[in-house]
Structures are given as structure tokens and as C-alpha cells.
SEFIZA-3560 file (N, C-alpha, C; in Angstrom, 3 decimals):
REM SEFIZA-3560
<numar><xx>126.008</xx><yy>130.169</yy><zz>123.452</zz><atom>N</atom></numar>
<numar><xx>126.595</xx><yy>131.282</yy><zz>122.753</zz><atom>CA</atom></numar>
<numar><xx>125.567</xx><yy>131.832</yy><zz>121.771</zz><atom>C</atom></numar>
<numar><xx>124.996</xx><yy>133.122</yy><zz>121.922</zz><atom>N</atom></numar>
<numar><xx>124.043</xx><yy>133.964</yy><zz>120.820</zz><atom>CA</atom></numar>
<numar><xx>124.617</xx><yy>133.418</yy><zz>119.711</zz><atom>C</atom></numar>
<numar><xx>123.618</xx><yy>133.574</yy><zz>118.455</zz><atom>N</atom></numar>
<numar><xx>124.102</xx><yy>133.254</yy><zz>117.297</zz><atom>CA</atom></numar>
<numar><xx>123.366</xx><yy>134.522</yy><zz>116.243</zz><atom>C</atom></numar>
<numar><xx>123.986</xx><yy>135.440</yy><zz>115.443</zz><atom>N</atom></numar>
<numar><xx>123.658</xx><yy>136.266</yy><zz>114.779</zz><atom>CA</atom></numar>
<numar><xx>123.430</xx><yy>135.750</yy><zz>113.252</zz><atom>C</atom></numar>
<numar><xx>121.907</xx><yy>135.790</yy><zz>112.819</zz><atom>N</atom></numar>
<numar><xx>121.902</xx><yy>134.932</yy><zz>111.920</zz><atom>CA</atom></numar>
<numar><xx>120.851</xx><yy>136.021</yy><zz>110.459</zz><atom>C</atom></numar>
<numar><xx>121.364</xx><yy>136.228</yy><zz>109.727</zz><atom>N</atom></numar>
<numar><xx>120.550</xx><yy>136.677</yy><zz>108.559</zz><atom>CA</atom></numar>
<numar><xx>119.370</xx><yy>136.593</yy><zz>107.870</zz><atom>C</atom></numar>
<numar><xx>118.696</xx><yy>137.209</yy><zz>106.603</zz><atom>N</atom></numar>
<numar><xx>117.858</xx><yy>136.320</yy><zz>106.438</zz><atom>CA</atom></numar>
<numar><xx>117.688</xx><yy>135.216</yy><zz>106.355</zz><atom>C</atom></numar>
<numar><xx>116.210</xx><yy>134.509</yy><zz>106.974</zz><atom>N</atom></numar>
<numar><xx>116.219</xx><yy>133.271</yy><zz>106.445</zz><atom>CA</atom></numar>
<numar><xx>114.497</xx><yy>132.990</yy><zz>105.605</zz><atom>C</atom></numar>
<numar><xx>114.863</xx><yy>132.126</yy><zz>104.591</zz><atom>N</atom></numar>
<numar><xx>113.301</xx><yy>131.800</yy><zz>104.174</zz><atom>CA</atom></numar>
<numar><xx>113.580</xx><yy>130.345</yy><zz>104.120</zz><atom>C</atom></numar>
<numar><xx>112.300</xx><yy>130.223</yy><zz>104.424</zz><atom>N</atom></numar>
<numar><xx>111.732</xx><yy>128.410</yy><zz>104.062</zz><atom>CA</atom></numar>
<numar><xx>110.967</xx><yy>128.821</yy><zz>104.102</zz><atom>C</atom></numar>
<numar><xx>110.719</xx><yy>127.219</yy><zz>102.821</zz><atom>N</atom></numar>
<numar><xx>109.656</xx><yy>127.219</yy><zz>101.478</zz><atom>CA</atom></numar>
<numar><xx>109.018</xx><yy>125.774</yy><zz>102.600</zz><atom>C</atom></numar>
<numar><xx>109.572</xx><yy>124.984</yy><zz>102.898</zz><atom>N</atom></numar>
<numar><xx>108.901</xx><yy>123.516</yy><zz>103.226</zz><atom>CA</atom></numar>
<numar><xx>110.003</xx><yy>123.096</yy><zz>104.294</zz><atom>C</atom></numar>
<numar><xx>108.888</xx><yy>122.501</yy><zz>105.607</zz><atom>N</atom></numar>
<numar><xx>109.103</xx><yy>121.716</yy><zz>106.427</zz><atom>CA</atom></numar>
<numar><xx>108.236</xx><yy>120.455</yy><zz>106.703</zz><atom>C</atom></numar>
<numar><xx>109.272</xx><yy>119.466</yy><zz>106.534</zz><atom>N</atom></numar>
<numar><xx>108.323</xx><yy>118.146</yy><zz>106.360</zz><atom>CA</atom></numar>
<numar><xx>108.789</xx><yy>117.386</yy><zz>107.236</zz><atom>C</atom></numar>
<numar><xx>108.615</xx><yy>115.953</yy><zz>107.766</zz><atom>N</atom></numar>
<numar><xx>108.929</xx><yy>115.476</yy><zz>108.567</zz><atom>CA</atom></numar>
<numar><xx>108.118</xx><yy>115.905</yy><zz>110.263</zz><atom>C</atom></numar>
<numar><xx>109.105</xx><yy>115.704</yy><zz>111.491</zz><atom>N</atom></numar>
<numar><xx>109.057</xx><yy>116.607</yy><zz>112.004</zz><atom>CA</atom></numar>
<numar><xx>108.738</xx><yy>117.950</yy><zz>112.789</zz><atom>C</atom></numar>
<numar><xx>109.055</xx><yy>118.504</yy><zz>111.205</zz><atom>N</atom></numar>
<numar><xx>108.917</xx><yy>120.008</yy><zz>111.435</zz><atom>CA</atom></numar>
<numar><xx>109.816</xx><yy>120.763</yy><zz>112.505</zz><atom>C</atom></numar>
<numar><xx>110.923</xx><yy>120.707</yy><zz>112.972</zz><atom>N</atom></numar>
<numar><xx>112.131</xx><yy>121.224</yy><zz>113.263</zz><atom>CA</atom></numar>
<numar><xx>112.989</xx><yy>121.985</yy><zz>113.314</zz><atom>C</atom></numar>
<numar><xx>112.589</xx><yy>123.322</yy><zz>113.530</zz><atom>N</atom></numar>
<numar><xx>113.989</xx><yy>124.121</yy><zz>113.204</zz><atom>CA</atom></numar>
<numar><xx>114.563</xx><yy>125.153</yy><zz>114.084</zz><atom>C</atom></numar>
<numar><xx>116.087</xx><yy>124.797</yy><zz>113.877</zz><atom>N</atom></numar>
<numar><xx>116.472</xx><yy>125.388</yy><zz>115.581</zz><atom>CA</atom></numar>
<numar><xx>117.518</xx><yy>126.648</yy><zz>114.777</zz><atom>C</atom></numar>
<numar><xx>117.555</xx><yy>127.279</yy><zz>115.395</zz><atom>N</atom></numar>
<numar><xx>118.455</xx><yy>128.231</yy><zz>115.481</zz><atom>CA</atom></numar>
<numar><xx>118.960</xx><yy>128.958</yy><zz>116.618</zz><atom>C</atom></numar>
<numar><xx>120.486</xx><yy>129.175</yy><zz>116.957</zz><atom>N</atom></numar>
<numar><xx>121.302</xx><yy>129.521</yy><zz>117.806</zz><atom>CA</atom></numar>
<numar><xx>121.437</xx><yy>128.523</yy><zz>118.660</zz><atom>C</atom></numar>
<numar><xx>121.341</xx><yy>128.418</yy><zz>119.874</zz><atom>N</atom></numar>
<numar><xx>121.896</xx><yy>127.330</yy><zz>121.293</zz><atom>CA</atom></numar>
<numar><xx>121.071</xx><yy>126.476</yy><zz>120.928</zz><atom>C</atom></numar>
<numar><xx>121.585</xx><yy>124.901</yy><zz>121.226</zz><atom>N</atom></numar>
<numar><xx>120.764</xx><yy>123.668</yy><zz>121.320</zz><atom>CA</atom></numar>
<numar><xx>121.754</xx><yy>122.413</yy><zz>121.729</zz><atom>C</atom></numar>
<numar><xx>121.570</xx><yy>122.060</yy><zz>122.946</zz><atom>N</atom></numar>
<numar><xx>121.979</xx><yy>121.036</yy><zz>123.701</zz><atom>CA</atom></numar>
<numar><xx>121.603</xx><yy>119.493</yy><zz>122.852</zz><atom>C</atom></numar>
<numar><xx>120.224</xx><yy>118.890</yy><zz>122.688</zz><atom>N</atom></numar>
<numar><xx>120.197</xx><yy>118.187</yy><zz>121.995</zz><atom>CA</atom></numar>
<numar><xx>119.253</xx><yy>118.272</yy><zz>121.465</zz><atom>C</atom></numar>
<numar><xx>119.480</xx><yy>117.993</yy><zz>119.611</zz><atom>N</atom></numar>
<numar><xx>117.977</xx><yy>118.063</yy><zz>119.315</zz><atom>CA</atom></numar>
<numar><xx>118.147</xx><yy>116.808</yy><zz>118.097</zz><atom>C</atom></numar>
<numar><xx>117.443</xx><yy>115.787</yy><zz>118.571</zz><atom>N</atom></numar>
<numar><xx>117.611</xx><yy>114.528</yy><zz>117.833</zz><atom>CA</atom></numar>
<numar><xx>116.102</xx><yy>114.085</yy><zz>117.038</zz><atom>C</atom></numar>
<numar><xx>115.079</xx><yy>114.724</yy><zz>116.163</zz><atom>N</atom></numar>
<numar><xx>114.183</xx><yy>113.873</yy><zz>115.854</zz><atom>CA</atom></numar>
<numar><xx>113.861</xx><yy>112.769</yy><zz>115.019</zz><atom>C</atom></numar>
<numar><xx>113.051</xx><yy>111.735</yy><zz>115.096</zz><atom>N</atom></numar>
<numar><xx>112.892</xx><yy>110.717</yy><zz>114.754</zz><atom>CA</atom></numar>
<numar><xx>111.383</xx><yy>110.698</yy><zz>114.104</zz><atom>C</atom></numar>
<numar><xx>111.569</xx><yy>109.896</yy><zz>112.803</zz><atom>N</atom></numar>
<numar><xx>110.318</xx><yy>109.228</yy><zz>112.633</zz><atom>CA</atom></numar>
<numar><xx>110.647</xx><yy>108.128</yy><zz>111.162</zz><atom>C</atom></numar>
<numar><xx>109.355</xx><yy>107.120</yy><zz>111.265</zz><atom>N</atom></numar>
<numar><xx>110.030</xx><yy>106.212</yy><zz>109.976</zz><atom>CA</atom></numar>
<numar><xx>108.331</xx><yy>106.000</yy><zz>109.429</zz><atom>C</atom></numar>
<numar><xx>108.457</xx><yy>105.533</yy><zz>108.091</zz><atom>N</atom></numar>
<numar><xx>107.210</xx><yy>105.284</yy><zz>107.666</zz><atom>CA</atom></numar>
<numar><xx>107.302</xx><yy>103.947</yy><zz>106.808</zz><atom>C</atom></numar>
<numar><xx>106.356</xx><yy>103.598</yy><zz>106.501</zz><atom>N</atom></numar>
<numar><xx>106.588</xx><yy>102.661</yy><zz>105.064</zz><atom>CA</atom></numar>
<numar><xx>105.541</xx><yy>102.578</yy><zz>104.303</zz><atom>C</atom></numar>
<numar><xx>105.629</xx><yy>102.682</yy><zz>103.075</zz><atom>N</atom></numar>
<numar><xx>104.380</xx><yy>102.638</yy><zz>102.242</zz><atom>CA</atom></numar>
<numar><xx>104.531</xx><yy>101.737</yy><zz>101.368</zz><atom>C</atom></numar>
<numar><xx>103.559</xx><yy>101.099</yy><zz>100.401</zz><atom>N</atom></numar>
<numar><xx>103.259</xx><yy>100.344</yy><zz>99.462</zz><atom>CA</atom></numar>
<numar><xx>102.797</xx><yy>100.458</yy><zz>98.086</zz><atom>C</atom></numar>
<numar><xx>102.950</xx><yy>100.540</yy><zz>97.281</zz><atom>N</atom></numar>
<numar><xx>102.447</xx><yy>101.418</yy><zz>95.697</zz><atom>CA</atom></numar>
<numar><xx>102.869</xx><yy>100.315</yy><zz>94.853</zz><atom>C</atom></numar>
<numar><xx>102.281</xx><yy>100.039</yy><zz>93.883</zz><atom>N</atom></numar>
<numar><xx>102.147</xx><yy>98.804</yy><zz>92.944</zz><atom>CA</atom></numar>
<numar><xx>103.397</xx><yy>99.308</yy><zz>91.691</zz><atom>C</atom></numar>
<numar><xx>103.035</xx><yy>98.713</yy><zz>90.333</zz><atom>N</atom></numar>
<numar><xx>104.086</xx><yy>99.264</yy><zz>89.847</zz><atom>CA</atom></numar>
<numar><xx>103.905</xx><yy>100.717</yy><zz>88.792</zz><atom>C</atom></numar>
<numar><xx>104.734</xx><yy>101.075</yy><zz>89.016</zz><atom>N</atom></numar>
<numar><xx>104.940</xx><yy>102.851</yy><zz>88.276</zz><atom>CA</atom></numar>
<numar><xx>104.029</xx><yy>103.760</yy><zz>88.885</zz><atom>C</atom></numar>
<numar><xx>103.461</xx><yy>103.674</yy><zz>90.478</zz><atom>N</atom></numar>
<numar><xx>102.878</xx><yy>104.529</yy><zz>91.003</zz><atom>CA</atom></numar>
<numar><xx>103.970</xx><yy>105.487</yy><zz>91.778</zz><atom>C</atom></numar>
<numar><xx>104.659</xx><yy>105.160</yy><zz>91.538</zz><atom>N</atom></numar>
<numar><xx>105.952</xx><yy>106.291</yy><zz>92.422</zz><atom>CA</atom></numar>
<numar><xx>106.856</xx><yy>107.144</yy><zz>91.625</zz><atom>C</atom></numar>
<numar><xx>106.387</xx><yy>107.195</yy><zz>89.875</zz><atom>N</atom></numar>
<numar><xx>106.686</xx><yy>107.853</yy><zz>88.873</zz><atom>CA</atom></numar>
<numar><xx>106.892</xx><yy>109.112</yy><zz>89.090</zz><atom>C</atom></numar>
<numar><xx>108.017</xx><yy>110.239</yy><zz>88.680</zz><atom>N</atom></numar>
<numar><xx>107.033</xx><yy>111.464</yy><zz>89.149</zz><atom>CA</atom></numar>
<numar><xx>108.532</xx><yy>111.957</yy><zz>87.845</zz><atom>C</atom></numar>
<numar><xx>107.640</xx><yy>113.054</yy><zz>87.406</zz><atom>N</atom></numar>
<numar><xx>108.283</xx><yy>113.982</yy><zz>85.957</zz><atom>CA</atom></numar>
<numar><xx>107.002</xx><yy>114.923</yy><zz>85.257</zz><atom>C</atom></numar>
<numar><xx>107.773</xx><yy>115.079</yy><zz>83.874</zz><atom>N</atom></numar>
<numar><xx>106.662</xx><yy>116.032</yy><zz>83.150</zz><atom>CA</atom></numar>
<numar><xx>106.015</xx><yy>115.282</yy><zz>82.189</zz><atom>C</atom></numar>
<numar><xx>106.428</xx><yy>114.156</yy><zz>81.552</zz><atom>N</atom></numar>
<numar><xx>105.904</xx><yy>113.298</yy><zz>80.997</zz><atom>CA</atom></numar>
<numar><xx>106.159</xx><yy>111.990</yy><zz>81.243</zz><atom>C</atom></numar>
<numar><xx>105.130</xx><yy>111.002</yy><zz>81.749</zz><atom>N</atom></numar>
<numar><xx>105.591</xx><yy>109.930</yy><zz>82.385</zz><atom>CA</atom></numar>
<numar><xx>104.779</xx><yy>109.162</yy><zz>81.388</zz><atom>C</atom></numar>
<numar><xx>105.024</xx><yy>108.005</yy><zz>80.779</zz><atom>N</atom></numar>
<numar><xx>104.117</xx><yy>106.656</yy><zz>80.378</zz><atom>CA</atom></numar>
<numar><xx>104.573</xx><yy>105.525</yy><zz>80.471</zz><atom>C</atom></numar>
<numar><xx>103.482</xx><yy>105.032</yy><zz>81.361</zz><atom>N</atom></numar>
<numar><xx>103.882</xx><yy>103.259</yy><zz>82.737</zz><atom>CA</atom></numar>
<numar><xx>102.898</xx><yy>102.708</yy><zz>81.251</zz><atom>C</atom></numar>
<numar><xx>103.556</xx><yy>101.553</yy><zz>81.268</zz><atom>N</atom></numar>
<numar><xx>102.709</xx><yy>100.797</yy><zz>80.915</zz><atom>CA</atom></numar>
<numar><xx>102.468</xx><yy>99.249</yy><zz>81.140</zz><atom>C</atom></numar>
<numar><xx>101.611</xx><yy>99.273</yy><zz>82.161</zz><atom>N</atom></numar>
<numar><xx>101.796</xx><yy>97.820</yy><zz>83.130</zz><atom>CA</atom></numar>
<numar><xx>100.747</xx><yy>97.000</yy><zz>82.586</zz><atom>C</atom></numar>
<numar><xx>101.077</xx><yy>95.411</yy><zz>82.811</zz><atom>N</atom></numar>
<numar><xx>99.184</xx><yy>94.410</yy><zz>82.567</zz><atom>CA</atom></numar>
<numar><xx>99.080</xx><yy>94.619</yy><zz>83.958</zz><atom>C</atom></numar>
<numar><xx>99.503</xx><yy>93.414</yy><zz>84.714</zz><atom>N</atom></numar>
<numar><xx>98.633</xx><yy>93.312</yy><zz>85.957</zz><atom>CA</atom></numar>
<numar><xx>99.828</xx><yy>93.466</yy><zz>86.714</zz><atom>C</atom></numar>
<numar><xx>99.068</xx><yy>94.440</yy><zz>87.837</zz><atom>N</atom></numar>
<numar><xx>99.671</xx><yy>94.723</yy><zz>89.060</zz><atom>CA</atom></numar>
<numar><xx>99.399</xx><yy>94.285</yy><zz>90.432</zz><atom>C</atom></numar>
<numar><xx>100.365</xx><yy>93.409</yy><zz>90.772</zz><atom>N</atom></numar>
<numar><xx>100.308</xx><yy>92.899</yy><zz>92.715</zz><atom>CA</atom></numar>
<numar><xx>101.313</xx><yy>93.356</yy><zz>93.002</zz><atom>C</atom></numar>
<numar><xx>100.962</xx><yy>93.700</yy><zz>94.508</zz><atom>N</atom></numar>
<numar><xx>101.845</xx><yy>94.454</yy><zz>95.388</zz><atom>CA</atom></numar>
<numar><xx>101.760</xx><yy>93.704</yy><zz>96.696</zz><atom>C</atom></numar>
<numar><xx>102.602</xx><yy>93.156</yy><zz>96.658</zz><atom>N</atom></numar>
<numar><xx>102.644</xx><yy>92.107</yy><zz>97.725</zz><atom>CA</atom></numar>
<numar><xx>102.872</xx><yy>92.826</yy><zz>99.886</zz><atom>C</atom></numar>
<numar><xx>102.203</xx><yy>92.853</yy><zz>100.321</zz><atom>N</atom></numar>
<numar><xx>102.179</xx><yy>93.859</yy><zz>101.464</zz><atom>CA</atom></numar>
<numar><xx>102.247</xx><yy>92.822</yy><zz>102.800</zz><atom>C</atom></numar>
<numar><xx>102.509</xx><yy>91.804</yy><zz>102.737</zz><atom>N</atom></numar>
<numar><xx>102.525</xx><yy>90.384</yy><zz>103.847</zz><atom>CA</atom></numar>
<numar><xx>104.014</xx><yy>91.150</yy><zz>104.139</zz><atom>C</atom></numar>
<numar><xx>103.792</xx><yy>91.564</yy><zz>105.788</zz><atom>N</atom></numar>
<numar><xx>105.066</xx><yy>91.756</yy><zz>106.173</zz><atom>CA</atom></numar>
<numar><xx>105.119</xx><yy>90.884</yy><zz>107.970</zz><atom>C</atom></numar>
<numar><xx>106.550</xx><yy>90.292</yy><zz>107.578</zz><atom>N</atom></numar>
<numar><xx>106.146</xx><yy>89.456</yy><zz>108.799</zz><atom>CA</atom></numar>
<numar><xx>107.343</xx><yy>90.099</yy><zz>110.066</zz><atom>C</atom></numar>
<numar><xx>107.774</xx><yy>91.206</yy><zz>109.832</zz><atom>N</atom></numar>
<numar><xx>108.404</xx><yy>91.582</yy><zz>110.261</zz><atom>CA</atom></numar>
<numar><xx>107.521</xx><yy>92.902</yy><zz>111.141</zz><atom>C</atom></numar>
<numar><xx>107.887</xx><yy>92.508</yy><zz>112.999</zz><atom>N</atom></numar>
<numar><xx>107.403</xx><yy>93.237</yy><zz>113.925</zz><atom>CA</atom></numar>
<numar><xx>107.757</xx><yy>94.813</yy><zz>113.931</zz><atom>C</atom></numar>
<numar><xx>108.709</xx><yy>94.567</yy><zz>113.746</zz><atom>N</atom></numar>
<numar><xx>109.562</xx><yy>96.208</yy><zz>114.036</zz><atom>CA</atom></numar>
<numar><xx>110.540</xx><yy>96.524</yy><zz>113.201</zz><atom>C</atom></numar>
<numar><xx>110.299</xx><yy>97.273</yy><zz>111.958</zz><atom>N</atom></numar>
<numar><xx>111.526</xx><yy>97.148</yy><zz>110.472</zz><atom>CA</atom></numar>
<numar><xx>112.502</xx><yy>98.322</yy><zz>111.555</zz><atom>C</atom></numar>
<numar><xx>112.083</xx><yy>99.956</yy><zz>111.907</zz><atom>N</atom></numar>
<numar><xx>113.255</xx><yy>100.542</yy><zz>112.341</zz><atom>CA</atom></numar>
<numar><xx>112.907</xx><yy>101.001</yy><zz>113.319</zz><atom>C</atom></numar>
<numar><xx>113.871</xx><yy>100.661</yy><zz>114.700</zz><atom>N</atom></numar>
<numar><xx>113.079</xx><yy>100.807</yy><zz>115.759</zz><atom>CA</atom></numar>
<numar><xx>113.649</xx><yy>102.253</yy><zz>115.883</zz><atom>C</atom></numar>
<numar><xx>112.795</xx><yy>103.175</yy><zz>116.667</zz><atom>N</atom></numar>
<numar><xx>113.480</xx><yy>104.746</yy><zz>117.085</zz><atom>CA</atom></numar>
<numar><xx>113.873</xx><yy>105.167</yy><zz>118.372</zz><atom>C</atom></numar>
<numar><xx>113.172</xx><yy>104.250</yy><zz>118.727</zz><atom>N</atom></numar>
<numar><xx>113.331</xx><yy>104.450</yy><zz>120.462</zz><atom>CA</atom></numar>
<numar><xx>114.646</xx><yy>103.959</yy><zz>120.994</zz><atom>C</atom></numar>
<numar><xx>115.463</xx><yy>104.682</yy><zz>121.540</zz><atom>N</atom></numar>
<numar><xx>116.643</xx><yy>104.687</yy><zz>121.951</zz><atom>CA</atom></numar>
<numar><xx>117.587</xx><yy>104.423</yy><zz>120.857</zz><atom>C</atom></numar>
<numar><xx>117.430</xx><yy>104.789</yy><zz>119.629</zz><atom>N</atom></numar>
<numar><xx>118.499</xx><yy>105.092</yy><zz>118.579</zz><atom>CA</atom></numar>
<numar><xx>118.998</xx><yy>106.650</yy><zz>118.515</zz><atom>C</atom></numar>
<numar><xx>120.072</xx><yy>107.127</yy><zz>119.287</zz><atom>N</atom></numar>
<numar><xx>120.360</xx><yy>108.012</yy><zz>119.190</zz><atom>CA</atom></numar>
<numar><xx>121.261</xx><yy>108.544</yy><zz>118.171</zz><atom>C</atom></numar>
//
């Protein structure tokens, strides 16, 4: 079924990158990440003050597959 659709703006596509408009049978995307950052590196504002001694970030992962995507529909 056509779909009559107005303006549109986007500012940011992340991930992905994805965007459907009008007909779509299936549109399922996937992705996973994982990252590691010690402490108060994931801070985010207009004035931030961390104040750490010592930082370990422990990254031993004994785990094969944290989220699998493949055939998670």
C-alpha cells in the first residue's frame, strides 16, 4: 500500500543505517558491540570531575558468544 509521507529530516543515523519508508515485508537489522573503558571514561556533561587513583579494567572474557544475532528474529 503507497504511503504519503511529509517532510522528513534526519539529523543522525547510527547503527545500521536503516530507513524505510512506505511498503516493507521484513526489515529486521542486527548488530551488537561491547566495549571496555576504565573508570569515569564514559562520563559525558558540561562539567564533569572524575576523580580516580588507580584504574583496572578487567577485560578477561571467557565467554564465546555474549549475543548471538544470527537467527534471533
Amino acid at each position: 500500500m503507497p504511503a504519503f509521507i511529509g517532510p522528513v529530516q534526519i539529523l543522525n543515523i547510527g547503527g545500521s543505517g536503516i530507513v524505510q519508508f512506505g511498503d516493507s515485508l521484513i526489515i529486521s537489522p542486527k548488530s551488537n558491540s561491547k566495549s571496555h573503558s576504565g573508570s569515569g571514561a564514559s562520563n559525558t556533561g558540561g562539567i564533569v570531575i572524575t576523580i580516580n587513583g588507580i584504574s583496572i579494567t578487567n577485560v578477561i572474557d571467557t565467554n564465546l558468544i555474549d549475543q548471538p544475532t544470527v537467527g534471533n528474529n
